[in-house]
N, CA, C and O atoms as CSV, one atom per row, in Angstrom:
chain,resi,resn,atom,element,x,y,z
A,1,UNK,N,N,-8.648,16.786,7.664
A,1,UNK,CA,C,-9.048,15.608,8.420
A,1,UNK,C,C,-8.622,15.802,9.869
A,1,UNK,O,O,-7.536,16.333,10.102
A,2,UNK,N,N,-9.447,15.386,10.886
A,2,UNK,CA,C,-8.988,16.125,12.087
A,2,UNK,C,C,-7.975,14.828,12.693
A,2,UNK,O,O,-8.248,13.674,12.361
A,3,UNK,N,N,-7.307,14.990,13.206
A,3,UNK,CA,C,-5.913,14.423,14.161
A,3,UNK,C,C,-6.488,13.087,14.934
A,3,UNK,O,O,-5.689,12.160,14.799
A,4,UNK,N,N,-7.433,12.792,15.563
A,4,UNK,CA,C,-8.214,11.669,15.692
A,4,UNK,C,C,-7.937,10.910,14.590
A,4,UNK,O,O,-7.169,9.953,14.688
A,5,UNK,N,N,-8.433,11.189,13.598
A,5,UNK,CA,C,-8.926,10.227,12.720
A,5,UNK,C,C,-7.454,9.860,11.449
A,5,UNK,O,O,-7.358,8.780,10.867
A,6,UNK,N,N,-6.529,10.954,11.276
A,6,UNK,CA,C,-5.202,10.645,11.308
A,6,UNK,C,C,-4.534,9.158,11.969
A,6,UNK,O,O,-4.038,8.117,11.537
A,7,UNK,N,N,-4.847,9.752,13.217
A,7,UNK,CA,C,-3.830,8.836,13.951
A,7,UNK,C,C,-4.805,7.405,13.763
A,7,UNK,O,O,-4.187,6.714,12.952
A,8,UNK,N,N,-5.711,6.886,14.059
A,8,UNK,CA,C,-6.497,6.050,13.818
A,8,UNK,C,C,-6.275,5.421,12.539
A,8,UNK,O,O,-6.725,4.279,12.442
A,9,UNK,N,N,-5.713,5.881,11.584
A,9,UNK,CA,C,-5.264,5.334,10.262
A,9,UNK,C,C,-3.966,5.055,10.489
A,9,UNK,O,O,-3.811,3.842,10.345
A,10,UNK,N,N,-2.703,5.732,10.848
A,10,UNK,CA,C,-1.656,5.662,11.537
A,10,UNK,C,C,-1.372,4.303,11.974
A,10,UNK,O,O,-0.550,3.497,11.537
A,11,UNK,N,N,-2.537,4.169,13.282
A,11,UNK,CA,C,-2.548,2.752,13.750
A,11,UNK,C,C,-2.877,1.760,13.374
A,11,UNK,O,O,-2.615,0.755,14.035
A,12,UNK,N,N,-3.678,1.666,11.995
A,12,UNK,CA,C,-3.763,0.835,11.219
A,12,UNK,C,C,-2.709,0.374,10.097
A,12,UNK,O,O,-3.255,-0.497,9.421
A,13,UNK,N,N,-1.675,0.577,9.739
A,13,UNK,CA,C,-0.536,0.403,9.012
A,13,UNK,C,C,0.098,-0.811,9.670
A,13,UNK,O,O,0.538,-0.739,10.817
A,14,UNK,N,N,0.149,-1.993,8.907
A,14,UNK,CA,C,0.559,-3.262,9.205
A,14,UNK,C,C,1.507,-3.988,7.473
A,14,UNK,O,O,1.657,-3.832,6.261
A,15,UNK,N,N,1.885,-4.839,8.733
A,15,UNK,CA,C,2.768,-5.592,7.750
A,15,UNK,C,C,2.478,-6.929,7.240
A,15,UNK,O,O,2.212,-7.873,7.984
A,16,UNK,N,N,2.537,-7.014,5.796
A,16,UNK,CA,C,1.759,-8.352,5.352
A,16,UNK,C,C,2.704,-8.922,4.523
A,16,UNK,O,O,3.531,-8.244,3.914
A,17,UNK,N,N,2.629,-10.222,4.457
A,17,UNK,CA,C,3.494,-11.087,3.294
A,17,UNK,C,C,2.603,-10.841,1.988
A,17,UNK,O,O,1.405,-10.559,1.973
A,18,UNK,N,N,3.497,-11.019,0.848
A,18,UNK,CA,C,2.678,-10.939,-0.562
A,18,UNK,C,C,1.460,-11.915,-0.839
A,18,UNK,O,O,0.414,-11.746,-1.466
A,19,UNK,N,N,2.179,-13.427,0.132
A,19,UNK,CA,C,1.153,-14.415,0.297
A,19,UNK,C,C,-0.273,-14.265,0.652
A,19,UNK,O,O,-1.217,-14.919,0.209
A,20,UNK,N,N,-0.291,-13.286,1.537
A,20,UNK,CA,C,-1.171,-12.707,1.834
A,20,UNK,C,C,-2.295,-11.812,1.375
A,20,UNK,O,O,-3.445,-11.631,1.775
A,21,UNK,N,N,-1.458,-11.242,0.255
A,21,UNK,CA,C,-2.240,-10.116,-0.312
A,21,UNK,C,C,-2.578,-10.811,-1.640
A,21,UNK,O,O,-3.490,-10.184,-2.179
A,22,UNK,N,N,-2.226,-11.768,-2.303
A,22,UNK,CA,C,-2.280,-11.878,-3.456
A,22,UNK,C,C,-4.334,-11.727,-3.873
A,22,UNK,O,O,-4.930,-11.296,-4.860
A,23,UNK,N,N,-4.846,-12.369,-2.463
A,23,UNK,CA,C,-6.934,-12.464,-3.060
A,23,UNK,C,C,-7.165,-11.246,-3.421
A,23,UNK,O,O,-7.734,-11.046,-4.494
A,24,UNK,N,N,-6.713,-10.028,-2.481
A,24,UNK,CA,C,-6.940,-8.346,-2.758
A,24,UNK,C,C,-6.609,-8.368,-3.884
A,24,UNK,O,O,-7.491,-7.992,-4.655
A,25,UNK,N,N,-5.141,-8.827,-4.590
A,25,UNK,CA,C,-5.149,-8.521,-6.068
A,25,UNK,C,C,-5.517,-9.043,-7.056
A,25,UNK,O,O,-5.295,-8.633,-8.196
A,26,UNK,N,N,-6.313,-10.311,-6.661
A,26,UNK,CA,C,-7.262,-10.917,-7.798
A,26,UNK,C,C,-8.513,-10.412,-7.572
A,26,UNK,O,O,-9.474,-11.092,-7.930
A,27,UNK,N,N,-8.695,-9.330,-7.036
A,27,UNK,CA,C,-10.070,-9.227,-6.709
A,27,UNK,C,C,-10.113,-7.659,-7.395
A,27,UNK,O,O,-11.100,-7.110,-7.886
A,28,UNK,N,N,-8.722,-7.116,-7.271
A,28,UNK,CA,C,-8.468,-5.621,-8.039
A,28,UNK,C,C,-8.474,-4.254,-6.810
A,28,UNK,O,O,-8.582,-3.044,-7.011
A,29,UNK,N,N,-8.331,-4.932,-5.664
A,29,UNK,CA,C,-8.359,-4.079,-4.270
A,29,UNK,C,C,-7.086,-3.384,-4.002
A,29,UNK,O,O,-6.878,-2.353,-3.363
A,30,UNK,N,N,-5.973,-4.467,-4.865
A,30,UNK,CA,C,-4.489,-3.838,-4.479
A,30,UNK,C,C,-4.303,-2.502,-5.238
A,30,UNK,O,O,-4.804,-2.268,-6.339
A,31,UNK,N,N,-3.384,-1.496,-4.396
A,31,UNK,CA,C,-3.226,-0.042,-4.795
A,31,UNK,C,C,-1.428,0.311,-4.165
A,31,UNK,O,O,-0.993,0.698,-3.080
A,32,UNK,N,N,-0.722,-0.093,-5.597
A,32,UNK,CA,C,0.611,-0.057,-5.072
A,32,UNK,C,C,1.048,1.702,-4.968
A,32,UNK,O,O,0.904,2.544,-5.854
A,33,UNK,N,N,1.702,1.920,-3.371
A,33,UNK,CA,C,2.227,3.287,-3.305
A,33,UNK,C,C,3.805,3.380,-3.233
A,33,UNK,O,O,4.596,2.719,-2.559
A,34,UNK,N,N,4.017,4.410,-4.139
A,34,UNK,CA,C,5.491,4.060,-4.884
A,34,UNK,C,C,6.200,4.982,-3.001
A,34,UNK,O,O,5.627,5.859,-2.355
A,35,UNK,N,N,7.111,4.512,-2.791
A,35,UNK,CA,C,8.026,4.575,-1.836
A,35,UNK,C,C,8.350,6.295,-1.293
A,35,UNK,O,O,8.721,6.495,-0.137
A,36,UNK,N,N,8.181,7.288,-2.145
A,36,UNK,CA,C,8.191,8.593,-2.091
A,36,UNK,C,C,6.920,8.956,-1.215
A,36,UNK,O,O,7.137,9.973,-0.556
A,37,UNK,N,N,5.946,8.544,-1.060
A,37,UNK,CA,C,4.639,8.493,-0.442
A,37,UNK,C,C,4.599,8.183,0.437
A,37,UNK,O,O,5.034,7.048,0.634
A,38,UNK,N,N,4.174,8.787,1.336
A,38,UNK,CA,C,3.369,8.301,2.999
A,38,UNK,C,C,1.945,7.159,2.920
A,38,UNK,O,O,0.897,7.599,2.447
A,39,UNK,N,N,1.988,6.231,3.234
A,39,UNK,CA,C,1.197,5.449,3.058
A,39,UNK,C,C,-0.066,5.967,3.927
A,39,UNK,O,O,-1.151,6.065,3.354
A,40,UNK,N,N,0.023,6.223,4.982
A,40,UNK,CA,C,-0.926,7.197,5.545
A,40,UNK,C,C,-1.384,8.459,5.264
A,40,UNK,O,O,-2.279,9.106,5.808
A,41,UNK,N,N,-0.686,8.721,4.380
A,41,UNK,CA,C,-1.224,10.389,3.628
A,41,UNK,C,C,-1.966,9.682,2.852
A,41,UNK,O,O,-3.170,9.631,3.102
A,42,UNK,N,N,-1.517,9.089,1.915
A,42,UNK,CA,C,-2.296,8.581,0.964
A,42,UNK,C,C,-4.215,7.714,1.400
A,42,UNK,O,O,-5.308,7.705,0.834
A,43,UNK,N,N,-3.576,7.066,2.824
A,43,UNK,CA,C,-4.971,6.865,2.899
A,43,UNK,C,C,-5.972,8.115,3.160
A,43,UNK,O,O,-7.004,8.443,2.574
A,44,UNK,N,N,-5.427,8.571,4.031
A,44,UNK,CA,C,-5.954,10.502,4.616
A,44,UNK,C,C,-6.904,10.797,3.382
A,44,UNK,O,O,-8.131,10.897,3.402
A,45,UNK,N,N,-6.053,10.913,2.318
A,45,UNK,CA,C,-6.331,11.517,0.668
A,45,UNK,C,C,-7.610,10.714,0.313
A,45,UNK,O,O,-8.610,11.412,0.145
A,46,UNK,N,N,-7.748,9.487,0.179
A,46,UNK,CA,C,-8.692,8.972,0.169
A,46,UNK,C,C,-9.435,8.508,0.936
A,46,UNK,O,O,-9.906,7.451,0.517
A,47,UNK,N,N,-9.780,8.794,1.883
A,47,UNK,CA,C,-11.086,9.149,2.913
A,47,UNK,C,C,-11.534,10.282,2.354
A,47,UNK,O,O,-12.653,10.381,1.851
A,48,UNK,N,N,-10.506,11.399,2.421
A,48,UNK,CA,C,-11.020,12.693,2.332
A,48,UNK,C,C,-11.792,13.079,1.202
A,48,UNK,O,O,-12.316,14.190,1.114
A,49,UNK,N,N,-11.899,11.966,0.113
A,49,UNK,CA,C,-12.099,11.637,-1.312
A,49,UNK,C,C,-11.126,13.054,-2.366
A,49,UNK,O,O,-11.477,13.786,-3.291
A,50,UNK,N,N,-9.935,12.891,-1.664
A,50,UNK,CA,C,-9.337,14.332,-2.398
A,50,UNK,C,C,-8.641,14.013,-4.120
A,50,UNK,O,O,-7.512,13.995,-4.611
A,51,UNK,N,N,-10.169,13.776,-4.655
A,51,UNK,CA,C,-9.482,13.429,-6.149
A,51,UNK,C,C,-8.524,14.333,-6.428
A,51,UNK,O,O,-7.496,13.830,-5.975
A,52,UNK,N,N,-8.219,15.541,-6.986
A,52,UNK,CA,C,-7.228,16.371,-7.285
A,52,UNK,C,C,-5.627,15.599,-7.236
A,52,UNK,O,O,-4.964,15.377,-8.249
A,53,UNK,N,N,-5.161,15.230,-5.714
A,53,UNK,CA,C,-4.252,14.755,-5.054
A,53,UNK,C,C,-4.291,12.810,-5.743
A,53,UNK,O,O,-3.397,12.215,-6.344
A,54,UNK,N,N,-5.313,12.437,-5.438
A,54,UNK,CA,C,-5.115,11.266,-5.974
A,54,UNK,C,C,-5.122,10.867,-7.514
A,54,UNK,O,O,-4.793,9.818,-8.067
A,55,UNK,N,N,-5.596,12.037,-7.999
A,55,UNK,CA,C,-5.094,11.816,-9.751
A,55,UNK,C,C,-3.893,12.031,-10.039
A,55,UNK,O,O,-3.156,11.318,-10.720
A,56,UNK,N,N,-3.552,13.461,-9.305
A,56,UNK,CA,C,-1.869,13.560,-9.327
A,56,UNK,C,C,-0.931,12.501,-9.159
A,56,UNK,O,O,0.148,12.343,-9.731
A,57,UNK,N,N,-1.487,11.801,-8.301
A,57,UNK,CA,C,-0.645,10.583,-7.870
A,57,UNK,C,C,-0.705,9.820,-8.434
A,57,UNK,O,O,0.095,8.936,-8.125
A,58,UNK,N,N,-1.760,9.465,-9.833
A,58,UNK,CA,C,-1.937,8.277,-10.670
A,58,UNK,C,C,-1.479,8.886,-11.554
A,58,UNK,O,O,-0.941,8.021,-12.245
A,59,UNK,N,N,-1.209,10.525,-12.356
A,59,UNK,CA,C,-0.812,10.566,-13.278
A,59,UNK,C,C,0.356,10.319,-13.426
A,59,UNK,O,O,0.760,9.699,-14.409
A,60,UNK,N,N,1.419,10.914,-12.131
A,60,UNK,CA,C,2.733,10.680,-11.858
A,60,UNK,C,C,3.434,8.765,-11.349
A,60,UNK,O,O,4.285,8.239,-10.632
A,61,UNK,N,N,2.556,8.474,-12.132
A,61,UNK,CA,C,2.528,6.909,-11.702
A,61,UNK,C,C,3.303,6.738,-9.762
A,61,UNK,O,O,4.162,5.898,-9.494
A,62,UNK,N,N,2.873,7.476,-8.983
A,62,UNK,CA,C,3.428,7.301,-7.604
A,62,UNK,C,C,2.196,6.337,-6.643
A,62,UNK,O,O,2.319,5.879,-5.507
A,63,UNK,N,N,1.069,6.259,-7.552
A,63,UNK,CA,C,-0.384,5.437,-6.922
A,63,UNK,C,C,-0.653,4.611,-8.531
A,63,UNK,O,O,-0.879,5.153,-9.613
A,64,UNK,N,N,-0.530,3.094,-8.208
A,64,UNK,CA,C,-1.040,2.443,-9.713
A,64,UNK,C,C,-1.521,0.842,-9.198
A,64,UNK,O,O,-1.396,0.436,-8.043
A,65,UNK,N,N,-1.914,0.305,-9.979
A,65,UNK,CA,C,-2.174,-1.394,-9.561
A,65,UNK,C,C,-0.685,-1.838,-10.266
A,65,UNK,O,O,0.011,-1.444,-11.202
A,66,UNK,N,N,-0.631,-3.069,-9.074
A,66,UNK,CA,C,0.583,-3.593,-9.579
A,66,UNK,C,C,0.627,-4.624,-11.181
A,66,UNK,O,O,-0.154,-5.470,-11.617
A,67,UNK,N,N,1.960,-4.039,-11.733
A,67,UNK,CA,C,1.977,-4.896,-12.726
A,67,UNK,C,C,2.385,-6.232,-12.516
A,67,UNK,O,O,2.832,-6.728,-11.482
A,68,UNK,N,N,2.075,-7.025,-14.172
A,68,UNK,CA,C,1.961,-8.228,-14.361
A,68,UNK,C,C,3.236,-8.726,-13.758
A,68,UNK,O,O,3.430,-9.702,-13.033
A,69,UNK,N,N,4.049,-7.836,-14.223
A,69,UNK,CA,C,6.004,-8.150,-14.452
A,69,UNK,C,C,6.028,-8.150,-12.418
A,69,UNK,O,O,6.411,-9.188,-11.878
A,70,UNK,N,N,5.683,-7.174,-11.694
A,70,UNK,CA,C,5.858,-7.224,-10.325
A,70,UNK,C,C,5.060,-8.496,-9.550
A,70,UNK,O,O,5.436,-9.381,-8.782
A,71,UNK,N,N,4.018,-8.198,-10.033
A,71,UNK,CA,C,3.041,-9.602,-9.380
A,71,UNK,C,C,3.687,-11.143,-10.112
A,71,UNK,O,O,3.224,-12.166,-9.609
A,72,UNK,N,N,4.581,-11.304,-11.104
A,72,UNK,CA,C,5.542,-12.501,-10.915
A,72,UNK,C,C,6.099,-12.494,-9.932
A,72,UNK,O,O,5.844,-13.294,-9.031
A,73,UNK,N,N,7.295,-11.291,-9.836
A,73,UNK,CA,C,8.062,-11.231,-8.988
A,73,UNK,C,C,7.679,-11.692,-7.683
A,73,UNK,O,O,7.969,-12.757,-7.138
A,74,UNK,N,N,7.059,-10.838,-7.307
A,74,UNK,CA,C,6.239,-11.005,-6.018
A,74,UNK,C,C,5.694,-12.916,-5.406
A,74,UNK,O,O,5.835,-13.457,-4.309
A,75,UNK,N,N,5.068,-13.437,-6.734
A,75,UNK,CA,C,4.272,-14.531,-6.768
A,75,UNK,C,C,5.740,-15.709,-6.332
A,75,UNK,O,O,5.763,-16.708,-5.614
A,76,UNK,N,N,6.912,-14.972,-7.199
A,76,UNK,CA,C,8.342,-15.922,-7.000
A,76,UNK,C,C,8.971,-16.041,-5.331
A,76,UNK,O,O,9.732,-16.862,-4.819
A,77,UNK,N,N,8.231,-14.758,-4.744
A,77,UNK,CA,C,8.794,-14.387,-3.048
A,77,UNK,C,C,7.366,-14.275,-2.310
A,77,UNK,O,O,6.711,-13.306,-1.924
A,78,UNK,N,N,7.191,-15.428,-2.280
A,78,UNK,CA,C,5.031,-15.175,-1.287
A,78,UNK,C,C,5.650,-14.608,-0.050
A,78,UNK,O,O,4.838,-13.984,0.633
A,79,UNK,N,N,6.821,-14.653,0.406
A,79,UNK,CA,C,7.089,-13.939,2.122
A,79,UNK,C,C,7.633,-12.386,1.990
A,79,UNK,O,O,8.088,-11.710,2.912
A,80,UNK,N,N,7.496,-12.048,0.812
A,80,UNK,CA,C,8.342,-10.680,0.424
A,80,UNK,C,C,7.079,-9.180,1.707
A,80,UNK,O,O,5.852,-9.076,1.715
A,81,UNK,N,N,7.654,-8.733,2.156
A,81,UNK,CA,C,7.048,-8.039,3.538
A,81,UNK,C,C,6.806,-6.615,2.890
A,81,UNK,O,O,7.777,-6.087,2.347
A,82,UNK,N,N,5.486,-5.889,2.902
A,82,UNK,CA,C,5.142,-5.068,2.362
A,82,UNK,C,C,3.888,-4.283,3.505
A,82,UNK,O,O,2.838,-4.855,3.795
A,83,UNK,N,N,4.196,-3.180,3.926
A,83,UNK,CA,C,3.299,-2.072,4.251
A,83,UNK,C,C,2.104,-2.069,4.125
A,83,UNK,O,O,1.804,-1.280,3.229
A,84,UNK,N,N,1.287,-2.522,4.536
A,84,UNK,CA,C,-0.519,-2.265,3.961
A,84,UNK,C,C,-1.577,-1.158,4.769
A,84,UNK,O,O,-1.936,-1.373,5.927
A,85,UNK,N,N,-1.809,-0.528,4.363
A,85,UNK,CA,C,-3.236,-0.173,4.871
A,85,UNK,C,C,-4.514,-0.177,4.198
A,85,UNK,O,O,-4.582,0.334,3.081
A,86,UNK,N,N,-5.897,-0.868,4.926
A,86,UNK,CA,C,-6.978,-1.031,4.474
A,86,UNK,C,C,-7.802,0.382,4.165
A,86,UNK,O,O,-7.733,1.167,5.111
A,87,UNK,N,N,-8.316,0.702,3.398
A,87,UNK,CA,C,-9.202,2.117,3.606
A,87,UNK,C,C,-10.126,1.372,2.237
A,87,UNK,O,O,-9.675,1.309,1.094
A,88,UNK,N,N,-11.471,0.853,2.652
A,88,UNK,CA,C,-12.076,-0.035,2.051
A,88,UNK,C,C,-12.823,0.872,0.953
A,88,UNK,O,O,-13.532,1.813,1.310
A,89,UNK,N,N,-12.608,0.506,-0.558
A,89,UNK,CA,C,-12.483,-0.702,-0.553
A,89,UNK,C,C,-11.589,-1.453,-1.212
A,89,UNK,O,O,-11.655,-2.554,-1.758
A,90,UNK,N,N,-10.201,-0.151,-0.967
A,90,UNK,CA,C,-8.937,-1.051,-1.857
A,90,UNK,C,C,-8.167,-1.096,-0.228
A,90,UNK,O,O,-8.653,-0.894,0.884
A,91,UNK,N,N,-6.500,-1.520,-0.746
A,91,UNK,CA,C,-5.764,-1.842,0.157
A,91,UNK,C,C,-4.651,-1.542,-0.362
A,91,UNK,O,O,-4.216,-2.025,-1.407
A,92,UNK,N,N,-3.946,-0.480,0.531
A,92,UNK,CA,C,-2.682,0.246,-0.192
A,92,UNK,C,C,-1.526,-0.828,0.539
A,92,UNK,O,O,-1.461,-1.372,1.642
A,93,UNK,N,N,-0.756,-0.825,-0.558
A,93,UNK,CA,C,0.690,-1.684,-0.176
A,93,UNK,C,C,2.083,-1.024,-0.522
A,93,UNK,O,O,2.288,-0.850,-1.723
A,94,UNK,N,N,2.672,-0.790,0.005
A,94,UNK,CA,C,3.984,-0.332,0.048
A,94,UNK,C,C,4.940,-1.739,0.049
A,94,UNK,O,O,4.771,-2.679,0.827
A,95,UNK,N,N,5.926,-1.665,-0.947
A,95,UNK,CA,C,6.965,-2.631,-0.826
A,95,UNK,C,C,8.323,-2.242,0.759
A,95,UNK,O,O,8.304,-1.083,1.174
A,96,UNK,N,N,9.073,-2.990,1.272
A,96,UNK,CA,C,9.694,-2.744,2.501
A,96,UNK,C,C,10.931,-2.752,1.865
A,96,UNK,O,O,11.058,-3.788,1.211
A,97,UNK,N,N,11.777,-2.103,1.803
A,97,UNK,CA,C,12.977,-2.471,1.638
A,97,UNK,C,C,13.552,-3.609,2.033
A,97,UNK,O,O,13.046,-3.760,3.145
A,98,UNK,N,N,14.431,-4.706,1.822
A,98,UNK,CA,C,15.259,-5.682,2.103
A,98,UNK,C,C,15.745,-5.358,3.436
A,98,UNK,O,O,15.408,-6.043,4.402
A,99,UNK,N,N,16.700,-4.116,3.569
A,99,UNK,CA,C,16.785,-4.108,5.285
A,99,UNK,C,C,15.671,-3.829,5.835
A,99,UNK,O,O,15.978,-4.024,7.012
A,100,UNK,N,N,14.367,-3.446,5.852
A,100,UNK,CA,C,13.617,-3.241,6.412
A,100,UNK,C,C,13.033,-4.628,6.517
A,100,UNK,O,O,12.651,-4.745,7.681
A,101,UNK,N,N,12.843,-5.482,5.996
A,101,UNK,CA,C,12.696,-7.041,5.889
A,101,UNK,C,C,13.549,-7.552,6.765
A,101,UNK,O,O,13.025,-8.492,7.362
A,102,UNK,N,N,14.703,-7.327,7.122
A,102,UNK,CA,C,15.339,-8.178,7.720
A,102,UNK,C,C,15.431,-7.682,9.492
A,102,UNK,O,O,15.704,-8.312,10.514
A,103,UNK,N,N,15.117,-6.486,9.265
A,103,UNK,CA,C,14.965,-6.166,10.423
A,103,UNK,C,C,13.668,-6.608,11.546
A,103,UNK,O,O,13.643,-6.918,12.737
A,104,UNK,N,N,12.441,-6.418,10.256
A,104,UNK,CA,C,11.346,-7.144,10.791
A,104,UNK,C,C,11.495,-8.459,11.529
A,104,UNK,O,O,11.099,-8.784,12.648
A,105,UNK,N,N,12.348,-9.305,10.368
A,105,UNK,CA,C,12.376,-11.017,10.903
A,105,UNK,C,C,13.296,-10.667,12.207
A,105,UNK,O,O,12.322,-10.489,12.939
A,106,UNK,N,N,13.968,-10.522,12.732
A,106,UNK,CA,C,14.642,-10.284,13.825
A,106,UNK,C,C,14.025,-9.923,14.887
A,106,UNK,O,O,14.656,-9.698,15.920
């Protein structure tokens, strides 16, 4: 993928409340990326349509839809601050760490 179009995804990486995301996940758009992952690689991967890489990542459960048990959780904290990037027509979310949460609100 050439470096343009990298960084252009790059700059799309924003921060959303769960409140926020919950329509994407009734709709089946949400694509949770487990914390070991670059959220921007991962979108890269899928532009690039690099199934190989993105099965790997679903077999190794490191790319999955969120579960029932998390989407309580989540539903219990609507301000809980999570990583998103759009690459249509899902929407990858990364959870933030707690200090990374608190640093945000500041």
């Amino acid at each position: 993928m050439p470096d343009d179009a990298m960084q252009g995804l790059a700059e799309q990486v924003d921060t959303a409340q769960w409140q926020w995301l919950r329509a994407h996940n009734e709709r089946g758009a949400l694509i949770l990326v487990e914390g070991m992952l670059e959220l921007v690689e991962v979108g890269e991967r899928l532009v690039a349509d690099d199934s190989t890489a993105v099965q790997s990542w679903l077999a190794s459960q490191l790319l999955s839809k969120p579960t029932a048990e998390q989407i309580a959780i989540w539903n219990a904290e609507p301000d809980k601050l999570f990583s998103m990037l759009v690459v249509s027509p899902f929407v990858l979310i990364q959870e933030q760490l707690a200090a990374e949460n608190g640093a945000a609100a500041s």
